[in-house]
Biopython code that builds the backbone (N, CA, C, O; Angstrom):
import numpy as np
from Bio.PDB.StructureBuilder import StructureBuilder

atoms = [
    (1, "UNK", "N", (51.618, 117.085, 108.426)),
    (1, "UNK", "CA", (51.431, 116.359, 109.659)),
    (1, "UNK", "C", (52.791, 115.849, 110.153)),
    (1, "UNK", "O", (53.572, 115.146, 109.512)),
    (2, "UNK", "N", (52.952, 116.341, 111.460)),
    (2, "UNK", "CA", (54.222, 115.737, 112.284)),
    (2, "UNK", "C", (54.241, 113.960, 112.389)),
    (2, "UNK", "O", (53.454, 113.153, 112.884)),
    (3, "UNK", "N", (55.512, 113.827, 111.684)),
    (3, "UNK", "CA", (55.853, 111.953, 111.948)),
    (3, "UNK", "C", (56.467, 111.447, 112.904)),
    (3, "UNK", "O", (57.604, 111.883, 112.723)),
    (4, "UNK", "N", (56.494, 110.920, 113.664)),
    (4, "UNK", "CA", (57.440, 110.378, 114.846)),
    (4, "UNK", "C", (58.801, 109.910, 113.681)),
    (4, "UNK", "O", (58.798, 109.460, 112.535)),
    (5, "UNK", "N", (59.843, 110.270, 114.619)),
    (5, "UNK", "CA", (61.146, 110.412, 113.598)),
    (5, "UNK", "C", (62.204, 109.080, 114.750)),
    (5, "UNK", "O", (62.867, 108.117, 114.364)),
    (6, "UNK", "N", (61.982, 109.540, 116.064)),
    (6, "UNK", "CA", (62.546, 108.051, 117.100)),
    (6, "UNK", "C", (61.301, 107.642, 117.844)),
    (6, "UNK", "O", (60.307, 108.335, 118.060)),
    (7, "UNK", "N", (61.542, 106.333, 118.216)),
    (7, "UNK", "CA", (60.463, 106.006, 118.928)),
    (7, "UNK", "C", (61.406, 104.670, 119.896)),
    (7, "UNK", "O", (61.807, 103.557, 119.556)),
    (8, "UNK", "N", (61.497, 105.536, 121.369)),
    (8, "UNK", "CA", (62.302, 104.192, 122.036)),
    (8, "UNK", "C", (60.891, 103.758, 123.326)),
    (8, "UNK", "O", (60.085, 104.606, 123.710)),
    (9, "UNK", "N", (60.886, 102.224, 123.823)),
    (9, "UNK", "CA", (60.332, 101.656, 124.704)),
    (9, "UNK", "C", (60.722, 102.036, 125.673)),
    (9, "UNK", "O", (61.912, 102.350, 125.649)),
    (10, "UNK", "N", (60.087, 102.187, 126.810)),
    (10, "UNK", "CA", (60.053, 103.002, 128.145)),
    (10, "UNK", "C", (59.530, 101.247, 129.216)),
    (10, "UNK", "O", (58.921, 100.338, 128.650)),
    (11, "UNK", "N", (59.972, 101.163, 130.818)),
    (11, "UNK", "CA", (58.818, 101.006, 131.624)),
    (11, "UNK", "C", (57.581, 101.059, 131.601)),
    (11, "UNK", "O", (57.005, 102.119, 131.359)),
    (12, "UNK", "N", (57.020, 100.078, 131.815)),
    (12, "UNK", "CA", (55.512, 100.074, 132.176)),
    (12, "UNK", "C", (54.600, 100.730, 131.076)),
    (12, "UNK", "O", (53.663, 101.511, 131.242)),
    (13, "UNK", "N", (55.167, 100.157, 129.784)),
    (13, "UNK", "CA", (54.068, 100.233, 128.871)),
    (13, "UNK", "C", (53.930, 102.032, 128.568)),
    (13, "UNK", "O", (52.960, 102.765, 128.373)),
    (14, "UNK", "N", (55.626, 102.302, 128.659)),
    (14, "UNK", "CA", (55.398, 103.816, 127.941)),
    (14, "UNK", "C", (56.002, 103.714, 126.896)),
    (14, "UNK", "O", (56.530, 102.632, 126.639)),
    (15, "UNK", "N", (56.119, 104.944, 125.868)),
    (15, "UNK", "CA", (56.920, 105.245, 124.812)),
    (15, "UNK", "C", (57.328, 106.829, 125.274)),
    (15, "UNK", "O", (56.639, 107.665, 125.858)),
    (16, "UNK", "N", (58.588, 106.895, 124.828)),
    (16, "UNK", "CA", (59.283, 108.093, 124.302)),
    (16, "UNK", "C", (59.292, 108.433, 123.027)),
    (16, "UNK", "O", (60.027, 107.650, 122.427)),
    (17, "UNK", "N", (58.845, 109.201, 122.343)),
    (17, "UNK", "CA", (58.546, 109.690, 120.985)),
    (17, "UNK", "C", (59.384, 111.152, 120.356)),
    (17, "UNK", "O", (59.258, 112.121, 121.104)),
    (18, "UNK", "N", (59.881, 111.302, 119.589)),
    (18, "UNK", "CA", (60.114, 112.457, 119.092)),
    (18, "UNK", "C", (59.600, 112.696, 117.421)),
    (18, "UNK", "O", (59.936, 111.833, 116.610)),
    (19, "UNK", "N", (58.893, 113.728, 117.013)),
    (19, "UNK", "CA", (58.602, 114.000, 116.199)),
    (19, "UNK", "C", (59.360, 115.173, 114.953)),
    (19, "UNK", "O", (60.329, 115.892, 115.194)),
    (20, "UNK", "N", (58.798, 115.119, 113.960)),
    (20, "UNK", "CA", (59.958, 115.632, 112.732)),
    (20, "UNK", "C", (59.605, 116.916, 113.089)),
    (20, "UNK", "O", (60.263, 117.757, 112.475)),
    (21, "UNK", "N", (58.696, 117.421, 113.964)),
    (21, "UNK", "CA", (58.819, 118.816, 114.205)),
    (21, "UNK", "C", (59.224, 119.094, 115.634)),
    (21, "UNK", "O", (58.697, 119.914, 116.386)),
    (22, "UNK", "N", (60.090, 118.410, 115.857)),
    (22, "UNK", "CA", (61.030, 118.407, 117.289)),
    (22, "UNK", "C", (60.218, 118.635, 118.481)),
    (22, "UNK", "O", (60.623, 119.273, 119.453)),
    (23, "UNK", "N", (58.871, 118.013, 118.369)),
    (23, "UNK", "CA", (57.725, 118.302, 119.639)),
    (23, "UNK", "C", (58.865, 116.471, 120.438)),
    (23, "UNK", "O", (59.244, 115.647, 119.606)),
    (24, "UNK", "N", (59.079, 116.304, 121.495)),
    (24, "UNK", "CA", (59.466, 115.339, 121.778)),
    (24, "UNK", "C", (58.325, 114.930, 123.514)),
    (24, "UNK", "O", (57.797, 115.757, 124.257)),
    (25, "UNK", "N", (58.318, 114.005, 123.582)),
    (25, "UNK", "CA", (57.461, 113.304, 125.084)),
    (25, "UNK", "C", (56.992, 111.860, 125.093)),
    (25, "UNK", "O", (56.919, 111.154, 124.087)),
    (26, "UNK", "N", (56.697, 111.509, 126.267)),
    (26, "UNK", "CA", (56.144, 110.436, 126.370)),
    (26, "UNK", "C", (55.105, 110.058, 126.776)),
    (26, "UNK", "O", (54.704, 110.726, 127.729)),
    (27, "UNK", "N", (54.444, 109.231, 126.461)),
    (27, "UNK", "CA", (52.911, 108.716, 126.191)),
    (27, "UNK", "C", (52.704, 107.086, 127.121)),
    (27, "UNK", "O", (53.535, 106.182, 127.203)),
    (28, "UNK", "N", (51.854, 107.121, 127.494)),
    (28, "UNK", "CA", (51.201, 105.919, 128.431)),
    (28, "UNK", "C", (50.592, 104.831, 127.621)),
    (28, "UNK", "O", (49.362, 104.844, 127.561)),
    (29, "UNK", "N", (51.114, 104.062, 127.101)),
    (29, "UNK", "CA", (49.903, 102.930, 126.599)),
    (29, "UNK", "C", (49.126, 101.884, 127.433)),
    (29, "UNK", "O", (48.449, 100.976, 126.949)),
    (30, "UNK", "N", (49.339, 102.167, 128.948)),
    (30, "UNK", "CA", (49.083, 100.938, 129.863)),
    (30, "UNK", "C", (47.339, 100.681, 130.060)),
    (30, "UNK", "O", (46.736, 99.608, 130.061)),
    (31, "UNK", "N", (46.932, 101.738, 130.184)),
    (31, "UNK", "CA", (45.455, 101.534, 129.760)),
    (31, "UNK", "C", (44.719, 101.222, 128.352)),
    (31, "UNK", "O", (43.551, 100.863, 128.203)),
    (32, "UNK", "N", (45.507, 101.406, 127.553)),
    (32, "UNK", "CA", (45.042, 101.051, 126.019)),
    (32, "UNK", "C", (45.773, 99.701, 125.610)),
    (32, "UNK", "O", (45.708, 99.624, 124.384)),
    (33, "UNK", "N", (46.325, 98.799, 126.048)),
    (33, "UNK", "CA", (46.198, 98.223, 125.310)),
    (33, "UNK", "C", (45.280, 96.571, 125.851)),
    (33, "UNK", "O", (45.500, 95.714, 126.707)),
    (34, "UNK", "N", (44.268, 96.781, 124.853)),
    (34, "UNK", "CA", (43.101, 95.701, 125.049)),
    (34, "UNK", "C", (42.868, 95.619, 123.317)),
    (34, "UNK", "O", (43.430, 96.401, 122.551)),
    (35, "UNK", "N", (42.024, 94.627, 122.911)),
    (35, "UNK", "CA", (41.563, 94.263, 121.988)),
    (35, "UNK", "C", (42.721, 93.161, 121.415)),
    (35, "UNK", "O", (43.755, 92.775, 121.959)),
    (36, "UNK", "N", (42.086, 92.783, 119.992)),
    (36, "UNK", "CA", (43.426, 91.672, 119.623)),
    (36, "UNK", "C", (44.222, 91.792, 118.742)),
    (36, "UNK", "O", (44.719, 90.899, 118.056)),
    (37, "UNK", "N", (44.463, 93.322, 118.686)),
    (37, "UNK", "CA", (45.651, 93.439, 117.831)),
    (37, "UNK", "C", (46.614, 94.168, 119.297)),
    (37, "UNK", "O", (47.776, 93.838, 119.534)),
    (38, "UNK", "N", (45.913, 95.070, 120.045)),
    (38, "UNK", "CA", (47.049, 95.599, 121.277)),
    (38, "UNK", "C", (47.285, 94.691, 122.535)),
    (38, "UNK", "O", (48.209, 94.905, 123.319)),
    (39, "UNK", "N", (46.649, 93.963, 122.634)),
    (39, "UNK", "CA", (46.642, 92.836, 123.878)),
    (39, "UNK", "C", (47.619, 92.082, 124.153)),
    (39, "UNK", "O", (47.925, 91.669, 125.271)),
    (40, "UNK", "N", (48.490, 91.739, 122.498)),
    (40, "UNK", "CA", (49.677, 90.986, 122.576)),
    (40, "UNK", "C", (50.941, 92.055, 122.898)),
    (40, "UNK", "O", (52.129, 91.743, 122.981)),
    (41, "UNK", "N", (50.321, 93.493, 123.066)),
    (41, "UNK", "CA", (51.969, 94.231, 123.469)),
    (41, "UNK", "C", (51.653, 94.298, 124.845)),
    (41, "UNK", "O", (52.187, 95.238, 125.435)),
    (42, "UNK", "N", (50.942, 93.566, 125.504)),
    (42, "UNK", "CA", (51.245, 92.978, 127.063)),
    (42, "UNK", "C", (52.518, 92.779, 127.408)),
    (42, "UNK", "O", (53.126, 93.348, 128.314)),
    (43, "UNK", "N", (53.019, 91.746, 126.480)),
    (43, "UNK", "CA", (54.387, 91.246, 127.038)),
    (43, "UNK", "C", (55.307, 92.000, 126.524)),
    (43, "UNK", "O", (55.405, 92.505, 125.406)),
    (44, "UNK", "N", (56.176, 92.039, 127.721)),
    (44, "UNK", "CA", (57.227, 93.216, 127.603)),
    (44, "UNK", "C", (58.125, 93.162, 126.399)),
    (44, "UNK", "O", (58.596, 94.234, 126.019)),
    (45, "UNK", "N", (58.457, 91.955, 125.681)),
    (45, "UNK", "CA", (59.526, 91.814, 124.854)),
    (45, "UNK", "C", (58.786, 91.891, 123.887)),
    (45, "UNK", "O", (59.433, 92.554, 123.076)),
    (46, "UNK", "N", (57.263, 91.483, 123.180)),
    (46, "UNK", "CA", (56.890, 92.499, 122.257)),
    (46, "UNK", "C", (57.120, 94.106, 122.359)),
    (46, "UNK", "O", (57.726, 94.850, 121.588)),
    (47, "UNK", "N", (56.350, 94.426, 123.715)),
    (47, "UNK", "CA", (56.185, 95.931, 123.169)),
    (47, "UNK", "C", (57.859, 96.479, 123.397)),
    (47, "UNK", "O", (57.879, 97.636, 122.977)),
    (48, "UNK", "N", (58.746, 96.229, 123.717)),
    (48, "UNK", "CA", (59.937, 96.740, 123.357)),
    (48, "UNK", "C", (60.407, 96.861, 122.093)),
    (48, "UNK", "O", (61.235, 97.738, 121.847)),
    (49, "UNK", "N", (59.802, 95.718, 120.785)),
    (49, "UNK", "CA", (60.178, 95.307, 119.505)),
    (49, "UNK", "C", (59.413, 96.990, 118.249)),
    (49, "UNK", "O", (59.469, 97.172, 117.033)),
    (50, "UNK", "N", (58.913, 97.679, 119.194)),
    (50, "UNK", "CA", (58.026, 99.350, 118.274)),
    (50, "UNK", "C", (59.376, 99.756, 117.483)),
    (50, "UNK", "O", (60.484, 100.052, 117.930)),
    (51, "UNK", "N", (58.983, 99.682, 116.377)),
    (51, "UNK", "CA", (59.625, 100.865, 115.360)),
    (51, "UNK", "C", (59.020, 101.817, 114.683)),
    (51, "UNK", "O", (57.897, 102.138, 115.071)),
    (52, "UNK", "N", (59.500, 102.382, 113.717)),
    (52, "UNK", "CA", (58.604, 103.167, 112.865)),
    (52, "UNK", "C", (58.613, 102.727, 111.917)),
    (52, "UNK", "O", (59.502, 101.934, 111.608)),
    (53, "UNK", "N", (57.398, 103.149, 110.884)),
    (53, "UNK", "CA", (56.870, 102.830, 109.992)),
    (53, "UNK", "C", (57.308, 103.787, 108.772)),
    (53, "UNK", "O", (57.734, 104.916, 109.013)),
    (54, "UNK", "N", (57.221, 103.428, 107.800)),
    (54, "UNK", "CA", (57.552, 104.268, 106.824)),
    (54, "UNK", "C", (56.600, 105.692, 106.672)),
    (54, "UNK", "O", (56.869, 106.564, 105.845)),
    (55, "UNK", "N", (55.580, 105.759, 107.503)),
    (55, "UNK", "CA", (54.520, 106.910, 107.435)),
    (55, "UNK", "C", (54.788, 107.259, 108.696)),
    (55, "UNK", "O", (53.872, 107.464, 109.492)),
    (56, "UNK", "N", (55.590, 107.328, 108.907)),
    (56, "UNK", "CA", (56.182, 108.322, 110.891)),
    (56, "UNK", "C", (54.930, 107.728, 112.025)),
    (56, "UNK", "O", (54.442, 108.378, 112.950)),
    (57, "UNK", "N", (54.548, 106.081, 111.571)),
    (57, "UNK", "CA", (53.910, 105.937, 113.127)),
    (57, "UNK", "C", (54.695, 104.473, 113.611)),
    (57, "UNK", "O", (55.198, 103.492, 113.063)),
    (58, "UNK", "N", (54.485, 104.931, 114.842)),
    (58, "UNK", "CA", (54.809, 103.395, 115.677)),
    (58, "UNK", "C", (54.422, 102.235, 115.381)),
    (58, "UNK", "O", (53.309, 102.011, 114.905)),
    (59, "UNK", "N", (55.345, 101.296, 115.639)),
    (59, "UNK", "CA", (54.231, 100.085, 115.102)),
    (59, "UNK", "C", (55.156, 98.469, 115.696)),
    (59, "UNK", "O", (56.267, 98.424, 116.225)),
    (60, "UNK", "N", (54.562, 97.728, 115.489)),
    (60, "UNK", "CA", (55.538, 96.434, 115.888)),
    (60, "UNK", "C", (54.805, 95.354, 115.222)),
    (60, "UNK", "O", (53.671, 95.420, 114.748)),
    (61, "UNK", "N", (55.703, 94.222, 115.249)),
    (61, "UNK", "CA", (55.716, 93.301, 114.129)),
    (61, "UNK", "C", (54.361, 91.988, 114.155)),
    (61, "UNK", "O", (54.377, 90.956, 113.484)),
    (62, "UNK", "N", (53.213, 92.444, 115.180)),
    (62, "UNK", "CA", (51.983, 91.760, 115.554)),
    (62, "UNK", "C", (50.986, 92.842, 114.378)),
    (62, "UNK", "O", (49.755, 92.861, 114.350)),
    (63, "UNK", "N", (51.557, 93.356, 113.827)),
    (63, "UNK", "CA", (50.270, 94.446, 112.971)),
    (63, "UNK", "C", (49.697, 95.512, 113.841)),
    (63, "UNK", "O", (48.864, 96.203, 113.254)),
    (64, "UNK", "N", (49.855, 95.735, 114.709)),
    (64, "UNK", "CA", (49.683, 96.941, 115.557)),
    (64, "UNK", "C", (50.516, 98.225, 115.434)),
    (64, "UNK", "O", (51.747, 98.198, 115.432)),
    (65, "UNK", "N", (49.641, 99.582, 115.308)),
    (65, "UNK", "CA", (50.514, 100.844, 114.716)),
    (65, "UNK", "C", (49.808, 102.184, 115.535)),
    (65, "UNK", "O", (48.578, 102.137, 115.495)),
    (66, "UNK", "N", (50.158, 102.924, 115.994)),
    (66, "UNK", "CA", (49.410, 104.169, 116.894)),
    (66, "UNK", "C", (49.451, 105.626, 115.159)),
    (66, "UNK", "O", (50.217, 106.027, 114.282)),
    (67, "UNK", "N", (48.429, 105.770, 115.532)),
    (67, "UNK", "CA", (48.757, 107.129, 114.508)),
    (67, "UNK", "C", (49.266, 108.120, 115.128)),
    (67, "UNK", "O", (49.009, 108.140, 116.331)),
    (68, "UNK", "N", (50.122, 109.247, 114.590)),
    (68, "UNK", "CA", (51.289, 109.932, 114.877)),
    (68, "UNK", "C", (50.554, 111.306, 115.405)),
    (68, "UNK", "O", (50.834, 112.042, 116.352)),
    (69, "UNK", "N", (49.456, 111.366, 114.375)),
    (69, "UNK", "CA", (48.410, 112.799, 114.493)),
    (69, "UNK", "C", (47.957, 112.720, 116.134)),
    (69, "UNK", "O", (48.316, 113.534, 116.985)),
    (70, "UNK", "N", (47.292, 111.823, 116.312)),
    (70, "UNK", "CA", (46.726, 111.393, 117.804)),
    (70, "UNK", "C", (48.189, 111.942, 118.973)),
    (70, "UNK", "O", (48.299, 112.760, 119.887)),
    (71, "UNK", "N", (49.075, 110.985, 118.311)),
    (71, "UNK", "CA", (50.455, 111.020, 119.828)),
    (71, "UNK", "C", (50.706, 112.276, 120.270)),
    (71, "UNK", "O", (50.797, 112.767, 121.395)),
    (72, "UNK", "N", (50.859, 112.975, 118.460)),
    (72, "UNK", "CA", (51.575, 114.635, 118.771)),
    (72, "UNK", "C", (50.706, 115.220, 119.360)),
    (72, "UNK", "O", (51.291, 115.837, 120.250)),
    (73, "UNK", "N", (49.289, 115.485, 119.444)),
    (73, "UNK", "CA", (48.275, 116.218, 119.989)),
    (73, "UNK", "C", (48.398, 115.868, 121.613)),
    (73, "UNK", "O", (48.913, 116.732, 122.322)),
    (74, "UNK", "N", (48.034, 114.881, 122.099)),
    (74, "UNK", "CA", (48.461, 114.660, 123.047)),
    (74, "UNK", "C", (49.747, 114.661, 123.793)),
    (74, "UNK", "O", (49.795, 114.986, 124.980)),
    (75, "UNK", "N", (51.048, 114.211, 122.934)),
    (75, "UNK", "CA", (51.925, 115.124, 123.433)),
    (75, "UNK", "C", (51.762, 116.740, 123.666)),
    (75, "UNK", "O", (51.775, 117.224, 124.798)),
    (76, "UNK", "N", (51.613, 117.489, 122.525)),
    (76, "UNK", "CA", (51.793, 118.789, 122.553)),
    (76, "UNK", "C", (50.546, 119.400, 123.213)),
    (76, "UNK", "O", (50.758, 120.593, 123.432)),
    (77, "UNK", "N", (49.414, 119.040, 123.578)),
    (77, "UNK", "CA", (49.084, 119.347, 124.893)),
    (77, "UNK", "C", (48.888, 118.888, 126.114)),
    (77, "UNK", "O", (47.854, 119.037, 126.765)),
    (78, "UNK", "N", (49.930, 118.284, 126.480)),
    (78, "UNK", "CA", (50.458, 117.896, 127.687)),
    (78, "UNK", "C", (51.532, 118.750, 128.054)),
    (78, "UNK", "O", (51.799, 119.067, 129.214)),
    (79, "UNK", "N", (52.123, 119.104, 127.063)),
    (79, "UNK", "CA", (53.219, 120.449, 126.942)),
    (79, "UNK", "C", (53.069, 121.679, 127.689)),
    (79, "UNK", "O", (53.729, 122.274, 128.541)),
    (80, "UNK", "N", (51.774, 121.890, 126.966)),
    (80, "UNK", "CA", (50.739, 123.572, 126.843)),
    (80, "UNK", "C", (50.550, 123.216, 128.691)),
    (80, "UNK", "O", (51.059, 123.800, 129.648)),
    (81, "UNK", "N", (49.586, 121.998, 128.641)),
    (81, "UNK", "CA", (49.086, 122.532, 130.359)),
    (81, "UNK", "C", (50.436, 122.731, 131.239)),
    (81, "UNK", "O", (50.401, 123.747, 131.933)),
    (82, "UNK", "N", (51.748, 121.869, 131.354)),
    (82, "UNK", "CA", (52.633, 121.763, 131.771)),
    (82, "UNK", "C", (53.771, 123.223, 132.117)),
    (82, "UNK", "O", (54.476, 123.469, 133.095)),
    (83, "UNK", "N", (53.551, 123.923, 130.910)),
    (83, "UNK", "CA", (54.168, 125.071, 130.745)),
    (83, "UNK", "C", (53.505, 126.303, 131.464)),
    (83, "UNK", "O", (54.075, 127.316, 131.867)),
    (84, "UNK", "N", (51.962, 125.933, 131.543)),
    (84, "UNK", "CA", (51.076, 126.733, 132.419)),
    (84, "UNK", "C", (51.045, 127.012, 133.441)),
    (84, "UNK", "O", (50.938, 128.147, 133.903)),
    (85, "UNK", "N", (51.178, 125.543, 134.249)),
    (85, "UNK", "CA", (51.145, 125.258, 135.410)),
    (85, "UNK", "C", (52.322, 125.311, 136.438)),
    (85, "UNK", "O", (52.133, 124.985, 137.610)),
]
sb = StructureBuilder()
sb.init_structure("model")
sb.init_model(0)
sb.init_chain("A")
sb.init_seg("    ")
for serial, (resi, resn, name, xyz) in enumerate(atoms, 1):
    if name == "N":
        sb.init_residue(resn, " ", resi, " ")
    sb.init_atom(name, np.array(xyz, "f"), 0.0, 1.0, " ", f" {name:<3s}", serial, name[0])
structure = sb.get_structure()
């Protein structure tokens, strides 16, 4: 399974991601984050604070972590339609 290898903060509640199998893109969290572990990366100077985790996922220092399997899929087909189209 591909690990996110960088993970930098973007505008408006995006991430830029690159993975150990050099799939690289960026992902939207602006609709996801609700509940009470994602609610606090509302504020901008949390969700700027994302690193990685020792298991290649995102994560920041409120206990909140995205799994890597999920990002790359959705990266890498966002890719596929992109390359199509």
């Amino acid at each position: 399974m591909p690990q996110v290898i960088v993970v930098r903060p973007l505008d408006e509640y995006r991430l830029d991601l690159t993975f150990s199998d050099g799939v690289q893109g960026v992902v939207s969290l602006r609709d996801r984050l609700f509940g009470p572990v994602f609610e606090p990366l509302r504020d901008p100077t949390l969700f700027r604070q994302v690193f990685v985790d020792e298991f290649g996922a995102p994560c920041w220092p409120n206990g909140a972590d995205l799994a890597p399997d999920a990002l790359h899929e959705q990266i890498r087909s966002a890719l596929e339609v992109a390359s199509k189209g």
